[in-house]
N, C-alpha and C positions, 0 to 999 in steps of 0.2 A: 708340348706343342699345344698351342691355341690354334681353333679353327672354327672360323666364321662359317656359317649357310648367306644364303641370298638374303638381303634387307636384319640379318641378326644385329644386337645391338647392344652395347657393354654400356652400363654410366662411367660417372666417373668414382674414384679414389676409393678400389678395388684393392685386394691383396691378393695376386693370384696366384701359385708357385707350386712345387711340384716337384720330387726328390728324382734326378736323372737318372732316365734307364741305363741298364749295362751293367760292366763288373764294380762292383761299389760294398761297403759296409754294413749296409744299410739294404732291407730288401733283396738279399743274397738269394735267398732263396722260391724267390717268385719269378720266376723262370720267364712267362709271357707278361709282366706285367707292363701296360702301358699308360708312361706318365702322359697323359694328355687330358685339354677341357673342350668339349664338342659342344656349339652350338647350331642345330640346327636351324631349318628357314624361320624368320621374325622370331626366333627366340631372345629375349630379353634377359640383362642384369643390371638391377638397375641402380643403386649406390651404394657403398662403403659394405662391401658383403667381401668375408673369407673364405677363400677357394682354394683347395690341396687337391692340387690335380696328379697327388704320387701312384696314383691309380685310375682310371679312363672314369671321367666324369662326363656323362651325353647329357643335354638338357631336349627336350625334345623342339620338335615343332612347336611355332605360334602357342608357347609357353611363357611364362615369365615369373622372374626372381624377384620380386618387388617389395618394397620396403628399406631399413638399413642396418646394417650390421649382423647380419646371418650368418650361418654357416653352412659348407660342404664340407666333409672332412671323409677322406677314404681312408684312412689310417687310424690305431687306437695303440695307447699302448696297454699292454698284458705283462706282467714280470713273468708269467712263463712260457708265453709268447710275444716278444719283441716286437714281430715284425708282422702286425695280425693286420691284414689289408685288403679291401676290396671295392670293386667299381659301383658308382651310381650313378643311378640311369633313370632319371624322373621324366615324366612320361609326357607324352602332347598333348596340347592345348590345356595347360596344368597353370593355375597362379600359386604360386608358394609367397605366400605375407611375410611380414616382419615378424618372428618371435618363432619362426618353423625349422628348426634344425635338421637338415638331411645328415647321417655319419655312416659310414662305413657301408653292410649290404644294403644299405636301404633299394627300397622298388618301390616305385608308387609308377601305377598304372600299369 
């Protein structure tokens, strides 16, 4: 699920995608997980940035993703854990530039 705030604002030629909740192969075992990418109010993304929203990615308030070709990535893989996952939640009134990787627990702010 995508979900826009008031005046939020995506660029363009994004990769945004996100492995479906429910009974599946994949992620069996993360019980509440929610595929989704939240953008709250005037939060920005602003071009050719990768987003895996197989885990709840928030962007905050009057924040923005700026630059091109980044990443969010909630997922890694582990060979002795597959299915190692977790949401990120970058913080309000936050600029994240080009060359800044968020993956997996990340927290800022």
């Amino acid at each position: 699920m995508l979900e826009l705030g008031p005046h939020a604002a995506i660029g363009h030629f994004h990769w945004i995608s996100g492995y479906p909740e429910g009974k599946g192969p994949h992620f069996a075992t993360e019980g509440n997980r929610k595929s989704e990418v939240i953008q709250e109010e005037q939060a920005a993304i602003a071009s050719r940035h990768l987003i895996d929203g197989s885990e709840r990615i928030r962007i905050g308030a009057f924040s923005v993703r700026a630059g091109v070709r980044s990443q969010i990535v909630t997922h890694q893989f582990d060979r002795f854990s597959p299915e190692d996952l977790a949401a990120v939640d970058l913080a309000m009134f936050t600029v994240f530039p080009e060359g800044v990787s968020k993956k997996r627990a990340s927290h800022s702010g």
